[in-house]
C-alpha positions in Angstrom: -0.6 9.3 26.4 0.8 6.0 26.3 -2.8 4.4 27.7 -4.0 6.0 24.4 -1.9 4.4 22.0 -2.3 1.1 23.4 -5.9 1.2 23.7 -6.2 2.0 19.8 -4.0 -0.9 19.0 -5.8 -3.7 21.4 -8.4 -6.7 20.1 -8.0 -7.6 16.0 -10.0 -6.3 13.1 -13.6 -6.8 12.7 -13.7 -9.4 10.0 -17.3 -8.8 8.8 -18.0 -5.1 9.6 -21.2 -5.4 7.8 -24.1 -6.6 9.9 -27.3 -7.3 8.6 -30.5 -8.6 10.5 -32.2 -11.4 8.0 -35.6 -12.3 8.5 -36.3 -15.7 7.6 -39.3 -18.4 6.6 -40.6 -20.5 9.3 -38.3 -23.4 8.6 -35.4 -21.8 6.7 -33.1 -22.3 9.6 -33.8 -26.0 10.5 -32.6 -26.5 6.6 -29.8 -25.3 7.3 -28.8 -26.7 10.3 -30.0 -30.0 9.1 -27.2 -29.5 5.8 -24.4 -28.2 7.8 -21.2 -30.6 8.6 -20.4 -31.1 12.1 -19.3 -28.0 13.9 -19.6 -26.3 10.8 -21.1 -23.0 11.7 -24.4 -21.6 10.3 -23.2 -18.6 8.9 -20.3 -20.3 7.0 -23.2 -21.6 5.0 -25.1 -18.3 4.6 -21.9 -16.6 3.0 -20.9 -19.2 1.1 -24.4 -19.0 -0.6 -24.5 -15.5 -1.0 -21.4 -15.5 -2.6 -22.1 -17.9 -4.7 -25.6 -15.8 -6.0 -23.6 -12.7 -6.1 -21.3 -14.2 -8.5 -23.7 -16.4 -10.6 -25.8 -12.2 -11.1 -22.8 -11.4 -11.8 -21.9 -13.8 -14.4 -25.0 -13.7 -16.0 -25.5 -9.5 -16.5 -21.9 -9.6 -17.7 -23.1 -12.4 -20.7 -26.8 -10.3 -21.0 -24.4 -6.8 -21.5 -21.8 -9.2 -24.3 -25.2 -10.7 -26.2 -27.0 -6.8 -25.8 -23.5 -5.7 -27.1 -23.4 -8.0 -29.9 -26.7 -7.5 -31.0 -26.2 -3.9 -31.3 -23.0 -4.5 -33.5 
């Protein structure tokens, strides 16, 4: 019983639980790797710019809902 309860508590939380395989163009990835700082790694990169597209879709459906809005006022 013991073995149990430790073995549920052992190793840390999976960070990223969502995995995704990402084809790529022939190329994409040397880009990359040629932008990246030193031991920067790849995938920093690859989040930071999907986060960055998520928000800018964001941004700009919330301003097409406020002009959609406006016109319909």
């Amino acid at each position: 019983m013991l073995d149990a309860a430790i073995s549920r508590r052992v190793g840390r939380k999976m960070e990223f639980p969502d995995r995704i395989t990402l084809p790529l163009a022939e190329g994409v990835l040397a880009r990359i790797d040629a932008l990246l700082e030193p031991g920067e790694p790849r995938l920093d990169l690859i989040r930071e710019a999907i986060e960055r597209e998520l928000l800018a879709r964001a941004t700009a459906k919330a301003r097409q809902r406020q002009a959609e809005a406006r016109l319909k006022s």
